[in-house]
DRENMI-318961 format. One line per 5 residues: number of its first residue (from 1); their letters; for each residue x, y, z of C-alpha. Coordinates in steps of 0.05 Angstrom, whole numbers. Example, Ala and Ser with C-alpha at 12.3 -4.5 7.8 and 13.67 -1.06 7.14 Angstrom:
// DRENMI-318961
1) AS) 246/-90/156; 273/-21/143
//
This chain:
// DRENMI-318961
1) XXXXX) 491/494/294; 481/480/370; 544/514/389; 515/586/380; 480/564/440
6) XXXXX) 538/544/484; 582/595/516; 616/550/557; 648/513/487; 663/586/471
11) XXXXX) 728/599/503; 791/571/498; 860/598/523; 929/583/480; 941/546/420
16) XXXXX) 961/482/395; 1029/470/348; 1011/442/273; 999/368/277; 1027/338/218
21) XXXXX) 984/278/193; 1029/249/142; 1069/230/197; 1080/151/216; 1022/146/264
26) XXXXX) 1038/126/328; 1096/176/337; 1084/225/393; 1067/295/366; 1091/364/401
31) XXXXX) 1041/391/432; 1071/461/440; 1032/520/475; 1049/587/457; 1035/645/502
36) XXXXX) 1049/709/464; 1004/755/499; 977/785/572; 906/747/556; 933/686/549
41) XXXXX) 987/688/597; 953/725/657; 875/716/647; 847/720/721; 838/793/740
46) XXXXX) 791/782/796; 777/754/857; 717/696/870; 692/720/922; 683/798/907
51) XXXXX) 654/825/848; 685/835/791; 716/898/777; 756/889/711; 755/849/642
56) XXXXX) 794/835/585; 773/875/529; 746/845/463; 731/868/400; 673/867/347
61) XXXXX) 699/793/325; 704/765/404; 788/763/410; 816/797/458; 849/877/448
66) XXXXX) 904/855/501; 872/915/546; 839/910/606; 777/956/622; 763/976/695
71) XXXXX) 692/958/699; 657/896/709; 639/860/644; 575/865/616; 520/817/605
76) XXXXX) 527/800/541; 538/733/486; 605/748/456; 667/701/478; 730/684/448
81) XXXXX) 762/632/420; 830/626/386; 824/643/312; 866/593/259; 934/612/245
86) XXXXX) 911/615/176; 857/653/154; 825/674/82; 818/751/80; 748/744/47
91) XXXXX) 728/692/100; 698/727/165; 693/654/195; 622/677/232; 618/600/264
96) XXXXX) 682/621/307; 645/675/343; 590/653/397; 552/711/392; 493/682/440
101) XXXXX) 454/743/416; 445/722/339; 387/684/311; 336/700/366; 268/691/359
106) XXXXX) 249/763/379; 280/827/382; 259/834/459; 304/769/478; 363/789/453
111) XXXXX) 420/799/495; 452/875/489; 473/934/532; 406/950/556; 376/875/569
116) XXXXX) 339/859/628; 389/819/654; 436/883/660; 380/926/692; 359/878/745
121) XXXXX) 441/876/761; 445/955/773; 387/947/815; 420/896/856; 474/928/858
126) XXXXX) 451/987/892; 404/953/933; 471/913/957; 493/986/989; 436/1000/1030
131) XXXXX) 429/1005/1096; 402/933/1131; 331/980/1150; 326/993/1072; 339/922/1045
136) XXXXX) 265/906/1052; 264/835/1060; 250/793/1131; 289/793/1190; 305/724/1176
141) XXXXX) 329/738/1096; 368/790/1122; 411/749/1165; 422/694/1107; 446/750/1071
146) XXXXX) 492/781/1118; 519/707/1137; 532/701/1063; 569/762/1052; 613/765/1121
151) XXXXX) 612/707/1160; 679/671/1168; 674/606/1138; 729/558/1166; 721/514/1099
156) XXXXX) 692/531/1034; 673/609/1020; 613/614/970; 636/649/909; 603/720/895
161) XXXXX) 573/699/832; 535/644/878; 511/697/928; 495/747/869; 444/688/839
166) XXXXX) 408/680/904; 401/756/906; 368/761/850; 315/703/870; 314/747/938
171) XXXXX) 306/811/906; 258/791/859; 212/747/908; 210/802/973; 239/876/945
176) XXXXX) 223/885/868; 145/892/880; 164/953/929; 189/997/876; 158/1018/809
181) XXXXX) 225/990/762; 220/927/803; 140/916/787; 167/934/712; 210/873/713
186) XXXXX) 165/832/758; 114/843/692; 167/828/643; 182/761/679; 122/733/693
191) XXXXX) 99/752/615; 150/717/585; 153/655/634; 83/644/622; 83/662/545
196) XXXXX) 131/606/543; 107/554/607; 19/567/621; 16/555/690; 89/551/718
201) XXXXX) 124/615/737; 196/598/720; 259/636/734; 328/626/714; 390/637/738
206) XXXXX) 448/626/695; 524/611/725; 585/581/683; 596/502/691; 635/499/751
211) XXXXX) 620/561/785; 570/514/836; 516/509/827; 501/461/881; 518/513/930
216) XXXXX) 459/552/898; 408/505/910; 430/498/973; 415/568/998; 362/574/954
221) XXXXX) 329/520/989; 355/558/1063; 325/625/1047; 255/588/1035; 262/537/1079
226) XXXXX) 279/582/1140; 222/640/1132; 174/581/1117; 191/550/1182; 195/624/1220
231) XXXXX) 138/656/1179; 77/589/1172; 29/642/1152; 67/669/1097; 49/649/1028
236) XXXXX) 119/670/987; 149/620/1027; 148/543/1026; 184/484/1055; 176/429/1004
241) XXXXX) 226/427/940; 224/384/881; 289/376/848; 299/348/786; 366/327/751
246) XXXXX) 383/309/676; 409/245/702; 428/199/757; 501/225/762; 467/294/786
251) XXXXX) 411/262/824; 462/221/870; 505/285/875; 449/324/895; 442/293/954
256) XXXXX) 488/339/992; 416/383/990; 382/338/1042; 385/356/1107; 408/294/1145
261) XXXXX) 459/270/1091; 530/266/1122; 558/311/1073; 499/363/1078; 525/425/1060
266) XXXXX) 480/469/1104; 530/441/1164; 591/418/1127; 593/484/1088; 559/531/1144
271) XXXXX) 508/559/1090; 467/575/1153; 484/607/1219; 483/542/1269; 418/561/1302
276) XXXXX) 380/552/1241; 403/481/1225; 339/457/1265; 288/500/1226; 337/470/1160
281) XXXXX) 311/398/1177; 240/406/1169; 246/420/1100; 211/368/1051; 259/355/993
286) XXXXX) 249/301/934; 306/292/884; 297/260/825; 314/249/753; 268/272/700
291) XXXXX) 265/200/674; 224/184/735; 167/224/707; 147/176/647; 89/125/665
296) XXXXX) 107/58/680; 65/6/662; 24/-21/721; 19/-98/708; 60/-140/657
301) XXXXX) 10/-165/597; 45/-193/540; 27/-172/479; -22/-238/461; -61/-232/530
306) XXXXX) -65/-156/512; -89/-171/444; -148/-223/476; -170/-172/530; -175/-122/479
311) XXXXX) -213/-160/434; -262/-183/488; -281/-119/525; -281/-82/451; -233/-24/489
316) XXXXX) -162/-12/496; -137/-36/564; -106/10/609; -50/-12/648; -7/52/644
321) XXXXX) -1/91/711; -54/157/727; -20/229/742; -31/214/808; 4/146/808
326) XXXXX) 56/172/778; 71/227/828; 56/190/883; 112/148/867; 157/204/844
331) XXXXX) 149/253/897; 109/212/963; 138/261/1009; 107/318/979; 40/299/963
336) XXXXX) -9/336/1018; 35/402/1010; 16/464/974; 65/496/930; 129/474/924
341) XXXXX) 187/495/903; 217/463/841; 294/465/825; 316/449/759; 394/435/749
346) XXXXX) 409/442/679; 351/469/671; 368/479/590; 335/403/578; 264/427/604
351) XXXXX) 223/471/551; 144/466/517; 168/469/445; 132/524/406; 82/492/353
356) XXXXX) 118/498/283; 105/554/244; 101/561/164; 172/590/145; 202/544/200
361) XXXXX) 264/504/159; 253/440/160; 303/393/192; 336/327/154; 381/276/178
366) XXXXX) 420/267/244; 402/340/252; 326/315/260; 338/258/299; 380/305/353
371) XXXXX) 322/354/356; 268/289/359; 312/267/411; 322/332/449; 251/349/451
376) XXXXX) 228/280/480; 270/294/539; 241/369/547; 171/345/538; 175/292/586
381) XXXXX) 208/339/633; 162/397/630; 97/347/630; 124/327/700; 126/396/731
386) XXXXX) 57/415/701; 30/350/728; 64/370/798; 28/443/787; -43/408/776
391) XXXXX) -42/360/835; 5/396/884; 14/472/864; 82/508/844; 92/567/873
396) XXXXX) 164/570/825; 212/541/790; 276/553/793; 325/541/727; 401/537/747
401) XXXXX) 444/527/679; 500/548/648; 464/550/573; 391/557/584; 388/569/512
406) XXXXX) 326/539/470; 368/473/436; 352/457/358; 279/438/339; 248/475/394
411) XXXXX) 209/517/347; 252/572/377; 311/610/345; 368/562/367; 401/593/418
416) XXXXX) 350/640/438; 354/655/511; 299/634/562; 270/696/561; 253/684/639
421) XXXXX) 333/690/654; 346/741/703; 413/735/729; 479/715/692; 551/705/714
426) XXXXX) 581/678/646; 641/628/620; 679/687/615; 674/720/678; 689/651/709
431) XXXXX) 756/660/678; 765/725/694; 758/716/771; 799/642/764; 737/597/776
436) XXXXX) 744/542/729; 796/517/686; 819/539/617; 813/499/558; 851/498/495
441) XXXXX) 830/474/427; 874/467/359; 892/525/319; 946/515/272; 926/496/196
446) XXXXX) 946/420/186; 911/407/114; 934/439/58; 883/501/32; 837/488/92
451) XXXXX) 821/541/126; 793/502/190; 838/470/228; 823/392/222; 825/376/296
456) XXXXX) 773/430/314; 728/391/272; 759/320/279; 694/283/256; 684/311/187
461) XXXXX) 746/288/164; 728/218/185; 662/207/193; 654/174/125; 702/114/148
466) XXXXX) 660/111/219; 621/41/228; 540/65/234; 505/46/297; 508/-27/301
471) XXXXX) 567/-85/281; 577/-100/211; 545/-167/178; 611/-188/159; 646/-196/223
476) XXXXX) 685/-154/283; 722/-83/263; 791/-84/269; 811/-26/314; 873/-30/280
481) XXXXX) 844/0/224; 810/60/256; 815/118/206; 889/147/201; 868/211/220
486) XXXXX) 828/192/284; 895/152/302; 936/223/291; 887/251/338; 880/197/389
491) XXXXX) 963/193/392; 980/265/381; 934/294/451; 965/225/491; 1027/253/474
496) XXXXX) 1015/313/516; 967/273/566; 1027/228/577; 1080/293/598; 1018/314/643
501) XXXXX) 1009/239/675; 1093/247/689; 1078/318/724; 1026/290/762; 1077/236/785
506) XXXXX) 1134/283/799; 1085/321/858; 1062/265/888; 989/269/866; 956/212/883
511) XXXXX) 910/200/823; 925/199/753; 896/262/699; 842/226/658; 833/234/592
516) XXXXX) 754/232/559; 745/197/486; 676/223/459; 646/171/420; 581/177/376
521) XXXXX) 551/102/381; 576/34/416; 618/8/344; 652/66/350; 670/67/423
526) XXXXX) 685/-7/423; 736/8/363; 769/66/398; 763/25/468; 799/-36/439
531) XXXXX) 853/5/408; 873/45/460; 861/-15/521; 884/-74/475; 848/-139/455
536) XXXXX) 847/-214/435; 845/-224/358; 815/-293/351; 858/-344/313; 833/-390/268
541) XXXXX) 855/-454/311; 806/-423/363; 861/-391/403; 870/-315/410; 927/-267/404
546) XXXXX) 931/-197/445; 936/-137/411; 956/-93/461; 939/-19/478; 969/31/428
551) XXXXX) 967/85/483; 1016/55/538; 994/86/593; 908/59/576; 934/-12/563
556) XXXXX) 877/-57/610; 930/-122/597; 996/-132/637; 1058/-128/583; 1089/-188/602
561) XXXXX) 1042/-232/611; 979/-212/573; 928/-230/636; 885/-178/645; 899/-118/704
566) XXXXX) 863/-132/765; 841/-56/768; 826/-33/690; 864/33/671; 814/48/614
571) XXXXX) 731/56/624; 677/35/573; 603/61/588; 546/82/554; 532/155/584
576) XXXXX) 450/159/562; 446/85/584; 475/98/654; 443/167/669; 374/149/645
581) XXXXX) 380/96/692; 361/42/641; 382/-37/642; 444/-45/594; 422/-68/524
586) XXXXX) 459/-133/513; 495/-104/458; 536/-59/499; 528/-110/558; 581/-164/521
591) XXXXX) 621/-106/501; 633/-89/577; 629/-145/598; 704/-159/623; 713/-98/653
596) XXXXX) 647/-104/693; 668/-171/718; 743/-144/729; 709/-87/780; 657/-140/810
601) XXXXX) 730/-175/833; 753/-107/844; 691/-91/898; 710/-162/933; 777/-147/945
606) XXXXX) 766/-80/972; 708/-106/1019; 736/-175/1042; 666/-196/1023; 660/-257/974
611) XXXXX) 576/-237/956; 595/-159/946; 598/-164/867; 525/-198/871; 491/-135/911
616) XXXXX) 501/-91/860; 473/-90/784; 515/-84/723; 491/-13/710; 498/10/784
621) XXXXX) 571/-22/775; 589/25/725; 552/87/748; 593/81/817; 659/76/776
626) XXXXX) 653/132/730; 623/173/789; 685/155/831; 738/173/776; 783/215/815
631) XXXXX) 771/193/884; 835/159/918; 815/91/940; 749/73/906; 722/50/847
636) XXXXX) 738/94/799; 804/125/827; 855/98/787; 811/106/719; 857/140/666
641) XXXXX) 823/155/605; 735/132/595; 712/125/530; 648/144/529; 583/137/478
646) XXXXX) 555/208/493; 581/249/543; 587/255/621; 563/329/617; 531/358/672
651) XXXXX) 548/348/745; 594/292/730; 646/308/790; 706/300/763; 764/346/775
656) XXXXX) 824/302/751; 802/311/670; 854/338/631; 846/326/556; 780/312/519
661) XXXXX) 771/283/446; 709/291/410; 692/246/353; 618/262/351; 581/304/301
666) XXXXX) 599/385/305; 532/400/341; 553/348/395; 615/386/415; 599/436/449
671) XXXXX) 572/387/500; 633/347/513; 662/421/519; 623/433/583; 661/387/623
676) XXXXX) 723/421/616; 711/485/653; 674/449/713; 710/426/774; 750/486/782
681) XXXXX) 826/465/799; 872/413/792; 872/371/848; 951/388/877; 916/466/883
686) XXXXX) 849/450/924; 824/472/970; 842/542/987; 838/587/1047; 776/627/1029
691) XXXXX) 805/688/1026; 849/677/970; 841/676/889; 848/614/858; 894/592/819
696) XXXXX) 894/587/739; 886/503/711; 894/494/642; 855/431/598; 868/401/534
701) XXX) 797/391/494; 817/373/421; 761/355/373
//
């Protein structure tokens, strides 16, 4: 499964009560939490911005011991999660234990007590203590660092696990080749970076979601930047970056890198003393999405002009772009410079997969469409870079992720570590020094003689009364007659999202919690969509008769009167659609399209401009909502609950999500899992002074 992969779907804190689903649906379940111990009760141990000196204690299965050893934690793959309430004594339940160190592909990757990733952390550690004259690095590194560690920032403090990944990219780029361990792990990187990737020397540097990574880039791009700028002889240094993003949420987020943005956080954050902001602009920095790297067709034939051409010049016409087309549309500001720098954020979506071997297993079903899937996207990525590496040169690539983990169908070991990871500050110790929230998932048995409980594994308990991809021949769904169990679900976690909305009332937040709804394709997001927002049921006299919202507090139709709300509660999108950047299929395009008319009105009213809803394309519509969920007065700010076909995963800035329910396959979860540790605190506890620990969040995912 592609959760032995995930860490960050790994832990969860508390427990939910038995949810009883012979119960009339539609009643409110108790959504009790029960904190019997010091783990659950008092996690944090640690402050951000030091590091860590203690961690809760676990044992051979992952749970916690209750005591708390006075060391920092180890690198290794083992996290908890609650176990069921019930549990067969013959039954070791393996699958509830992310042990990230299983099922490699070699015994050299594999995560333990004596990994690389520990050693190059003692040696950064004592190279931390040294005198400045012993650090070995530039006069100009050496003040980053010192600004990093000591400066007083009047805003936002990095985190030590941020400055701890940018020591390692220091400490491996200036100081390792100085010493003879360091060349010993210099050769152990560069051997299995290019075993893996021929010509790109790749490094990774792995942080939990929402430990900001952002913030990483950013001084990752400083440190070069600045001694490029200082030091124009100097070949370990360069001034042009290439940053690529999973998707357009990331790539607009990103922006915050460049220089002259408003929000740039080399100013706004003081990631560099002032006197270096001028060296800071004359960096050369392309963002993109990896989409951008597939050729586009050149000229529009149709297919009959193509098929004449063809047959007249006896060749195949060539219309697509050239490598060098291609980049020069991609990356104009670059082209002319020698080795860049490239930056992958979620870097886990960009791998060569390794050509099948004999014993591999072969994959069937929606397992092999997943992997077909995922390696398209890796392929398409990692062609991009090499074609940046033939035309321009990389002098390395950076990998920030949480899970930069080989996915299924890789032709690795699923799970297996990029073997070029060299720094790691884990879900756990995230926790540990109060960086991101905690979630909770279901733990109490609710079917009689199963062992699982249903809701941790909502979808395959329904999935045989799920629509397939596409409407039915004979006519609309009902949403009324969603699967009873998926209505338990859907009504039992609104119960608790609605006592959270009240709390958010009571201290005078100003934007509502929101609430994520998983889907797996468009019928089933337009079912769970229409019975959570409400919806006309045509008559047969040609009139229509609302059905409205089963979940109060989603409802997108006044009570009274049945018109539609001006500003829609509840949010329909496609998540590949929207992040790949593509033109809404028309399929999903009539499903939306009230609510994308409903926030062209919405744009109007806000502007005072009558032609503001015609500047702006469907697709960019929706983008700008979901990216805006959260945010008092725009788009997106009053959005309580998005139900979504895939998942906003990575970099989708959203701090206001509470409660998350999956309905896609098992494999699937561990995605929509992400979400919930990222944006570290609820909204009524950011920011804080920098000198203080922050404060523990709690969210609700239930799948």
């Amino acid at each position: 499964m592609y959760l032995v992969a995930c860490e960050v779907a790994a832990t969860f804190w508390g427990t939910w009560d038995s949810l009883d689903t012979g119960r009339v649906i539609g009643q409110n379940r108790r959504m009790g939490q029960t904190m019997t111990n010091p783990f659950f009760e008092h996690p944090i141990l640690n402050s951000p911005y030091q590091m860590p000196r203690r961690h809760w204690e676990l044992d051979s299965h992952g749970q916690p011991t209750q005591q708390i050893v006075e060391t920092r934690r180890k690198a290794e793959f083992i996290t908890p999660i609650p176990k069921p309430k019930k549990q067969k004594a013959a039954s070791k339940q393996k699958t509830l234990v992310f042990d990230e160190g299983k099922g490699l592909s070699t015994q050299q990757q594999q995560y333990d007590l004596t990994s690389n990733i520990n050693e190059v952390r003692n040696q950064i550690e004592r190279w931390r203590t040294l005198p400045e004259s012993q650090w070995g690095v530039t006069p100009e590194t050496a003040r980053l660092l010192k600004h990093w560690r000591h400066h007083n920032f009047s805003g936002v403090r990095p985190f030590f696990c941020q400055i701890e990944a940018v020591e390692t990219a220091i400490w491996l780029t200036e100081v390792a080749s100085q010493s003879k361990s360091g060349k010993q792990i210099l050769g152990i990187l560069d051997s299995a970076s290019h075993e893996a990737n021929p010509g790109l020397s790749r490094l990774a540097l792995k942080l939990a979601t929402g430990a900001g990574k952002t913030t990483v880039m950013a001084m990752l791009i400083a440190w070069q930047t600045v001694n490029a700028v200082r030091r124009p002889g100097s070949k370990q240094f360069t001034r042009g970056f290439l940053i690529v993003a999973p998707g357009l949420t990331i790539k607009d987020r990103l922006r915050v890198l460049q220089p002259n943005d408003p929000d740039s956080y080399y100013k706004d954050r003081e990631l560099v003393p002032s006197d270096m902001l001028e060296d800071i602009q004359r960096a050369k920095i392309v963002i993109t999405n990896y989409h951008a790297f597939k050729m586009r067709e050149r000229v529009d034939v149709s297919k009959g002009t193509r098929s004449a051409l063809e047959g007249w010049r006896n060749e195949e016409l060539q219309t697509l772009e050239t490598e060098g087309q291609m980049l020069q549309r991609v990356v104009p500001d670059l082209m002319g410079m020698k080795n860049v720098v490239v930056l992958n954020d979620e870097a886990h979506h960009c791998y060569r997969e390794k050509p099948k071997e004999v014993d591999d297993e072969d994959l069937t079903g929606d397992d092999r469409k997943e992997a077909e899937k995922n390696n398209e996207a890796a392929r398409l990525w990692i062609s991009g870079l090499e074609a940046v590496g033939r035309k321009l040169g990389v002098a390395c690539v950076f990998d920030l992720s949480a899970t930069p983990f080989f996915l299924n169908g890789s032709g690795y070991g699923e799970g297996t570590l990029f073997p070029w990871t060299m720094s790691d500050f884990s879900l756990m110790d995230a926790i540990e020094c109060g960086i991101v929230k905690l979630p909770r998932v279901p733990v109490a048995e609710n079917i009689p003689g199963e062992e699982m409980p249903m809701f941790r594994n909502l979808w395959e308990h329904i999935r045989a009364d799920m629509p397939k991809k596409g409407r039915t021949k004979g006519g609309e769904l009902d949403p009324l007659k969603i699967p009873a169990r998926l209505q338990t679900a859907l009504e039992a976690l609104y119960g608790h999202y609605a006592k959270t909305f009240k709390l958010w009332q009571e201290r005078g937040i100003s934007v509502p919690p929101c609430f994520i709804i998983v889907c797996q394709n468009t019928s089933i997001s337009k079912l769970v969509y229409d019975y959570v927002s409400g919806f006309h049921r045509p008559n047969d006299d040609g009139t229509s008769t609302l059905e409205n919202g089963r979940l109060a507090l989603f409802r997108n139709f006044d009570e009274t009167t049945g018109n539609p709300l001006s500003r829609p509660n509840t949010l329909l999108i496609d998540s590949e659609q929207l992040e790949a950047g593509d033109v809404l299929d028309d399929n999903f395009r009539a499903m939306a399209a009230d609510e994308i008319e409903r926030f062209r009105r919405d744009i109007v009213e806000r502007t005072g401009d009558p032609r503001a809803g015609d500047n702006i394309t469907d697709q960019e519509l929706l983008r700008e909502v979901m990216n805006t969920v959260g945010k008092p007065g725009q788009l997106g700010g009053s959005i309580r609950c998005v139900v979504s076909v895939s998942m906003l995963t990575e970099g989708w800035d959203a701090n206001t999500v509470t409660h998350v329910l999956g309905i896609p396959r098992p494999e699937c979860s561990s995605i929509q899992l992400q979400s919930m540790s990222r944006e570290q605190l609820l909204p009524s506890v950011r920011p804080l002074p920098a000198s203080s620990s922050l404060a523990t969040s709690r969210a609700e995912p239930f799948q």
